[in-house]
NULUMPA-463816 format. One record per residue: residue number from 1; x, y, z of N, C-alpha, C in turn. Coordinates in steps of 0.001 Angstrom, whole numbers, padded with zeros to 6 digits. Layout:
! NULUMPA-463816
<atom k="NUM" n_xx="X" n_yy="Y" n_zz="Z" ca_xx="X" ca_yy="Y" ca_zz="Z" c_xx="X" c_yy="Y" c_zz="Z"/>
...
! end
This chain:
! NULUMPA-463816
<atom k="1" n_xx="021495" n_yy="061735" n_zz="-068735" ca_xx="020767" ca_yy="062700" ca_zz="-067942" c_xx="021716" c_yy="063794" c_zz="-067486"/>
<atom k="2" n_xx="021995" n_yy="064607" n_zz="-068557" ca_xx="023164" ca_yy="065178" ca_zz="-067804" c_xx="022856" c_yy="066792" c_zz="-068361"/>
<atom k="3" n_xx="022789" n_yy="067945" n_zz="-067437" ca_xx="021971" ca_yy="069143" ca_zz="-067217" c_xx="023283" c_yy="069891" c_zz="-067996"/>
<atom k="4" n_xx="022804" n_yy="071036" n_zz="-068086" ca_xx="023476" ca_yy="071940" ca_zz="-068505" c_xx="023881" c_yy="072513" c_zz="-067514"/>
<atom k="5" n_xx="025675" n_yy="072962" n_zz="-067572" ca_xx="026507" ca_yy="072700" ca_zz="-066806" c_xx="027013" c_yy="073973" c_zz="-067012"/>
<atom k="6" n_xx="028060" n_yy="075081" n_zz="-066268" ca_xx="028058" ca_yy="076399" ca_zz="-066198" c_xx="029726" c_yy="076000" c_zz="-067034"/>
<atom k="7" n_xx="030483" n_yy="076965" n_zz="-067921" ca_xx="031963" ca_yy="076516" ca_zz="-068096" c_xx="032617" c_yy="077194" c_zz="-067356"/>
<atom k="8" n_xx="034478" n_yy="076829" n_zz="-067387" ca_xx="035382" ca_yy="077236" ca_zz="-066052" c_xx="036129" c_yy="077539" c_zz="-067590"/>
<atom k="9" n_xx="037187" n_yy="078772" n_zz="-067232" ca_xx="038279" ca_yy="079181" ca_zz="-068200" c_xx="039236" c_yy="078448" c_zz="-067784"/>
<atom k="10" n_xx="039949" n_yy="077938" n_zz="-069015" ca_xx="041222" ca_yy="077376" ca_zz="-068520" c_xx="042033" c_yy="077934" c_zz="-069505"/>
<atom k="11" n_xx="043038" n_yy="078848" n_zz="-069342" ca_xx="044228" ca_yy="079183" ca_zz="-070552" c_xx="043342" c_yy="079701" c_zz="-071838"/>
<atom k="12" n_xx="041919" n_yy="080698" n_zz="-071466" ca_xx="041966" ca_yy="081055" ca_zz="-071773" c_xx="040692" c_yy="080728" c_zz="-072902"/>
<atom k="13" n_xx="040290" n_yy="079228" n_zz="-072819" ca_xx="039484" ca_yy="078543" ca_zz="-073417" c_xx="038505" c_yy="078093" c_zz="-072386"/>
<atom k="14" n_xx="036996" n_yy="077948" n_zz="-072703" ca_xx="035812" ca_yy="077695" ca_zz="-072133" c_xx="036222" c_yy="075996" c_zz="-072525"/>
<atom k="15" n_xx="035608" n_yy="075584" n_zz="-071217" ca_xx="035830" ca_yy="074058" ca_zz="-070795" c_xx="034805" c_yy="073552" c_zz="-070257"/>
<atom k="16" n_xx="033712" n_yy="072794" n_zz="-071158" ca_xx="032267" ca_yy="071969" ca_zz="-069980" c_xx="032873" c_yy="071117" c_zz="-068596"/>
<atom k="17" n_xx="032335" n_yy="071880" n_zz="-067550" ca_xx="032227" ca_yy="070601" ca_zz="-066217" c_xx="031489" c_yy="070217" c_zz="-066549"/>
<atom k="18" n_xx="031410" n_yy="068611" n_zz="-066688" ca_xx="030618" ca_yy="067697" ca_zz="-066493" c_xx="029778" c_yy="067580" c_zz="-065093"/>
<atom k="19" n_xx="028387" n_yy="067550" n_zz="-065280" ca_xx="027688" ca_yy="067037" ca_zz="-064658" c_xx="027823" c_yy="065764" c_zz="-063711"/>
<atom k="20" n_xx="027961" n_yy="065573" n_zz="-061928" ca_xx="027920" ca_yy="064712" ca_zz="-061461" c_xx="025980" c_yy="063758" c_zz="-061398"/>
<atom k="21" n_xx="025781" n_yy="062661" n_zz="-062178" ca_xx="024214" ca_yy="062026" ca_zz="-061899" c_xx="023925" c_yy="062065" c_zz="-060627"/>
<atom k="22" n_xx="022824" n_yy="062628" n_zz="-060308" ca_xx="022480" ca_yy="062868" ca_zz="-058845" c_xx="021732" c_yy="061247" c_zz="-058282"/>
<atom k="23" n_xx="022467" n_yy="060309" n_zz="-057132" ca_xx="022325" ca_yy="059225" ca_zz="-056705" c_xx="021379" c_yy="058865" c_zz="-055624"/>
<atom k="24" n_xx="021013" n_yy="059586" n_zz="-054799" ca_xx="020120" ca_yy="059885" ca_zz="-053569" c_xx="019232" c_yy="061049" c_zz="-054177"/>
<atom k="25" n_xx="017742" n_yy="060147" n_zz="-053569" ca_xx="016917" ca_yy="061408" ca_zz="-053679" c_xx="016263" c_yy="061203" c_zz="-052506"/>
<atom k="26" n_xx="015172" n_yy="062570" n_zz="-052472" ca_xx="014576" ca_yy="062703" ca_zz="-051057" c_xx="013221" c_yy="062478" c_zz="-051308"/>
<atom k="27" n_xx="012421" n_yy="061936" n_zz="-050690" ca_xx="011192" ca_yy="061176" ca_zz="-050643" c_xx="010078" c_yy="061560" c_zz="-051780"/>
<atom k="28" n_xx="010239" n_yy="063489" n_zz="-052137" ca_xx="009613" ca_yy="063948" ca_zz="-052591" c_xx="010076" c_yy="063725" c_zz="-054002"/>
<atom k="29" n_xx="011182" n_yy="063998" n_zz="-054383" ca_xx="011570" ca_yy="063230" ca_zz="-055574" c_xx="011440" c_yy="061939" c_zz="-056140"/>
<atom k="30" n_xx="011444" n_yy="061056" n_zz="-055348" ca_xx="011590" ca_yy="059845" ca_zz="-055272" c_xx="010033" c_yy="059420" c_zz="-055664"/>
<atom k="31" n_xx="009140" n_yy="060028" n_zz="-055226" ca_xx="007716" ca_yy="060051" ca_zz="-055452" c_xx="007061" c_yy="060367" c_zz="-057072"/>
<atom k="32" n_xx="007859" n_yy="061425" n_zz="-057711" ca_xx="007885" ca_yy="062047" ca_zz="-058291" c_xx="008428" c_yy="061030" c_zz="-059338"/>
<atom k="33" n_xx="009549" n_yy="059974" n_zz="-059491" ca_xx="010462" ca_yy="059164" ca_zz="-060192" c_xx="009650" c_yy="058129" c_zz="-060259"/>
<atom k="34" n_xx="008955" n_yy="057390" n_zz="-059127" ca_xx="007764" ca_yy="056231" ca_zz="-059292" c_xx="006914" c_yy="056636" c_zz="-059894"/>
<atom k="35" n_xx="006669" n_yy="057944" n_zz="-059908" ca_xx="005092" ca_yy="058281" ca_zz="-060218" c_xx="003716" c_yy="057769" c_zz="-059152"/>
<atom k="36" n_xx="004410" n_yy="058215" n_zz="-057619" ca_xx="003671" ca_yy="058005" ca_zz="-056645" c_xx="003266" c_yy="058666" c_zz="-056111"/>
<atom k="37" n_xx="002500" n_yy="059072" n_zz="-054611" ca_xx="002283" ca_yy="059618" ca_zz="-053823" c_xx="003372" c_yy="059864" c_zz="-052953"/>
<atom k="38" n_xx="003644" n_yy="061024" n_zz="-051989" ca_xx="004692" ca_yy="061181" ca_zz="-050759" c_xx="004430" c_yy="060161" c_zz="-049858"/>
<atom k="39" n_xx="003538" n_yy="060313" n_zz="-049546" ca_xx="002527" ca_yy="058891" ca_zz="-048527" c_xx="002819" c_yy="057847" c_zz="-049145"/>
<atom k="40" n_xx="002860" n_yy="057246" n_zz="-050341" ca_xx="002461" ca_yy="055551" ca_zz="-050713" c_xx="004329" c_yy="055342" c_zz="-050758"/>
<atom k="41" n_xx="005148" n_yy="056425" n_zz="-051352" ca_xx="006491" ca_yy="056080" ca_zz="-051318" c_xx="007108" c_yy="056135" c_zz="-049937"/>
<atom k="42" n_xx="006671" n_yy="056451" n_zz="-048510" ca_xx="006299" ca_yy="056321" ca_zz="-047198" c_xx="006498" c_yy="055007" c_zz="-046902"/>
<atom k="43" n_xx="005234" n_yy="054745" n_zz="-047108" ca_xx="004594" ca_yy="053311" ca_zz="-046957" c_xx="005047" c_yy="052494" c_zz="-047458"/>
<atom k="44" n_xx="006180" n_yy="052317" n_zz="-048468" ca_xx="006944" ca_yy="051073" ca_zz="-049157" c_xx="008022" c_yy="051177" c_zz="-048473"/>
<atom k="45" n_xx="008660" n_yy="052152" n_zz="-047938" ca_xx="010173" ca_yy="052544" ca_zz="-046746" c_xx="009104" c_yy="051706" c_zz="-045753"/>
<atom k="46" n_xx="008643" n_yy="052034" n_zz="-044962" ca_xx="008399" ca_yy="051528" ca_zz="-043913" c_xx="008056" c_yy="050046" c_zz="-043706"/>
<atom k="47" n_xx="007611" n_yy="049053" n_zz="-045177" ca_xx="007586" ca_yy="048123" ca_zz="-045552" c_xx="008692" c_yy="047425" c_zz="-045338"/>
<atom k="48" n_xx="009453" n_yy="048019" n_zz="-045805" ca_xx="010238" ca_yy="047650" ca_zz="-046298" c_xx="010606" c_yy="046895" c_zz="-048071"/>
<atom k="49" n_xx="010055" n_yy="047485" n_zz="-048730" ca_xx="010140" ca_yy="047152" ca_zz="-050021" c_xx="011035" c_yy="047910" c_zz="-050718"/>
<atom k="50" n_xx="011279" n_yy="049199" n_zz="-050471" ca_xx="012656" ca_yy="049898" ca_zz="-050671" c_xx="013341" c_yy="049870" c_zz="-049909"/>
<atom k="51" n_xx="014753" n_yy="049559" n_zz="-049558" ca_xx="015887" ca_yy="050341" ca_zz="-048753" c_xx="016081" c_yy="051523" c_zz="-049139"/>
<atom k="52" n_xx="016544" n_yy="052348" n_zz="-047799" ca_xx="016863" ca_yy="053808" ca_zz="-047659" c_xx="018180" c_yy="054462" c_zz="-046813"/>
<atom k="53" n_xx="018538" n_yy="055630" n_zz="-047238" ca_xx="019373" ca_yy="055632" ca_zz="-046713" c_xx="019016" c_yy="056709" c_zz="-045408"/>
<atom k="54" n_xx="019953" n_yy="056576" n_zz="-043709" ca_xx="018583" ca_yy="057690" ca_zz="-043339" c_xx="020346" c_yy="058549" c_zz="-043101"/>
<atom k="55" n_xx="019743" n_yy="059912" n_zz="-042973" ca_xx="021268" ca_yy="060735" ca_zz="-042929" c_xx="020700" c_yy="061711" c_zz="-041749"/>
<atom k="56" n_xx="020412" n_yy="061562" n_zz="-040335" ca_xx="020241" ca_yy="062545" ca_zz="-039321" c_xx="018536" c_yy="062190" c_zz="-039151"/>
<atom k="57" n_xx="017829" n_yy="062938" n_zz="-039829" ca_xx="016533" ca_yy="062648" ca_zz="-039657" c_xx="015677" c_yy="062664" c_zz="-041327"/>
<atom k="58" n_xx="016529" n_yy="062755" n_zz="-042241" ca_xx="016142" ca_yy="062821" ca_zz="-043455" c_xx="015974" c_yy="061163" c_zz="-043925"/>
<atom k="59" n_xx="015418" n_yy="060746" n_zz="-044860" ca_xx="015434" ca_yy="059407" ca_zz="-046012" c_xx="016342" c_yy="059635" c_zz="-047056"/>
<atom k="60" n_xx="016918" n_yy="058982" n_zz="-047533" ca_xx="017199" ca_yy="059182" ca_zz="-048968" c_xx="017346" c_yy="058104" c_zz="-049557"/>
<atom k="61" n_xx="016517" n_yy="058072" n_zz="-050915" ca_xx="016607" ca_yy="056527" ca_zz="-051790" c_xx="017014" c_yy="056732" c_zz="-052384"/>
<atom k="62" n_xx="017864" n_yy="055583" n_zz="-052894" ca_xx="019038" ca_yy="055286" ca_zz="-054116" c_xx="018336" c_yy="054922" c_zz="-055356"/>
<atom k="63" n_xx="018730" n_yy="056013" n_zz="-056279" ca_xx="018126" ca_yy="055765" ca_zz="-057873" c_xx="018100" c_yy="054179" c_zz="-058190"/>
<atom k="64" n_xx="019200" n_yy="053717" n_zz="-057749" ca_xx="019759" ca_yy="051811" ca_zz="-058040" c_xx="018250" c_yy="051037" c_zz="-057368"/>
<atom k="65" n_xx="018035" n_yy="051446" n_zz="-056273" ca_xx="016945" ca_yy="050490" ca_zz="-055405" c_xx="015507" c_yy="050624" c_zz="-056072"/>
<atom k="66" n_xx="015354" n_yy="052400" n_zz="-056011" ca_xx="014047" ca_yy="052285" ca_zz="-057112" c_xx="014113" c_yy="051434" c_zz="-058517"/>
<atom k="67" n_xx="014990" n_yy="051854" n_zz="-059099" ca_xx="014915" ca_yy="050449" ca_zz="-060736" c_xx="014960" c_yy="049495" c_zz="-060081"/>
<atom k="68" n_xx="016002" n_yy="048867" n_zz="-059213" ca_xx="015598" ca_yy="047425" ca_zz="-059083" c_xx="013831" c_yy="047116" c_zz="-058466"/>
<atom k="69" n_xx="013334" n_yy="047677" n_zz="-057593" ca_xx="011560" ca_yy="047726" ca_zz="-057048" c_xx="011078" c_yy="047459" c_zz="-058145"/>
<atom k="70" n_xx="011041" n_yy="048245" n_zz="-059477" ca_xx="010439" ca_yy="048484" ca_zz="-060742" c_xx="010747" c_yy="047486" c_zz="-061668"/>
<atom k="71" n_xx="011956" n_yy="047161" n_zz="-061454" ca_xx="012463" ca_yy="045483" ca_zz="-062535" c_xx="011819" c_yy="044308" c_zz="-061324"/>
<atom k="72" n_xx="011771" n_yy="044426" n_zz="-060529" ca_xx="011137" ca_yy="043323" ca_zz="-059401" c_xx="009751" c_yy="042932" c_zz="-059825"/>
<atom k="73" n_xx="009145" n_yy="044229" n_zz="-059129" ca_xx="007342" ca_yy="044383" ca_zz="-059736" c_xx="006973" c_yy="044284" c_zz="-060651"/>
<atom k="74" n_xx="007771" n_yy="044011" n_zz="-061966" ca_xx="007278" ca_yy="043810" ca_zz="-063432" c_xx="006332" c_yy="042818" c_zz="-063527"/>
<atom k="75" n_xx="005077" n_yy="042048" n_zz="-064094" ca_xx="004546" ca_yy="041321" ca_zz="-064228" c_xx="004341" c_yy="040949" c_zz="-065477"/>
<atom k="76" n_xx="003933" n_yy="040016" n_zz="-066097" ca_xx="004029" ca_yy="039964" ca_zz="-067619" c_xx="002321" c_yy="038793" c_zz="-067430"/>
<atom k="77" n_xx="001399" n_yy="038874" n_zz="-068193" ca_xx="000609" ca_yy="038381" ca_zz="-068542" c_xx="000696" c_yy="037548" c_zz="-069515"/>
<atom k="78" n_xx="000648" n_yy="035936" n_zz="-069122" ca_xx="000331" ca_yy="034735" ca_zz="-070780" c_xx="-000520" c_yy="034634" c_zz="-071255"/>
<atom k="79" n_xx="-001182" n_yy="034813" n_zz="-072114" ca_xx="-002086" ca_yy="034134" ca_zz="-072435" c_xx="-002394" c_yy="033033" c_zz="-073473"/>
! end
């Protein structure tokens, strides 16, 4: 997942910065990554079914916690 990245001269030669993966997102993203509502990804923080991180008065969820929710909630049907 890695964006297109602006280059830096070095000696004269163009050099890619690498892209840092962005680790925290903010609720609205995070909504957006489940494929949820702002409200229902709300309502699983306050559950407590995700951990979050809070930074002043903001949320921020860790890309790591959403996959694990999503490898958790998997269900598989026998028949």
């Amino acid at each position: 997942m890695l964006a297109k990245t602006p280059s830096t001269k070095a000696q004269g030669q163009a050099m890619p910065v690498p892209a840092i993966p962005k680790r925290l997102y903010s609720i609205a993203e995070a909504a957006v990554y489940l494929g949820r509502t702002v409200w229902a990804v709300r309502e699983m923080l306050w559950a407590g079914k995700i951990p979050f991180v809070k930074d002043g008065r903001r949320l921020l969820i860790d890309i790591r916690d959403m996959d694990t929710w999503i490898e958790s909630s998997k269900t598989q049907i026998s028949s």
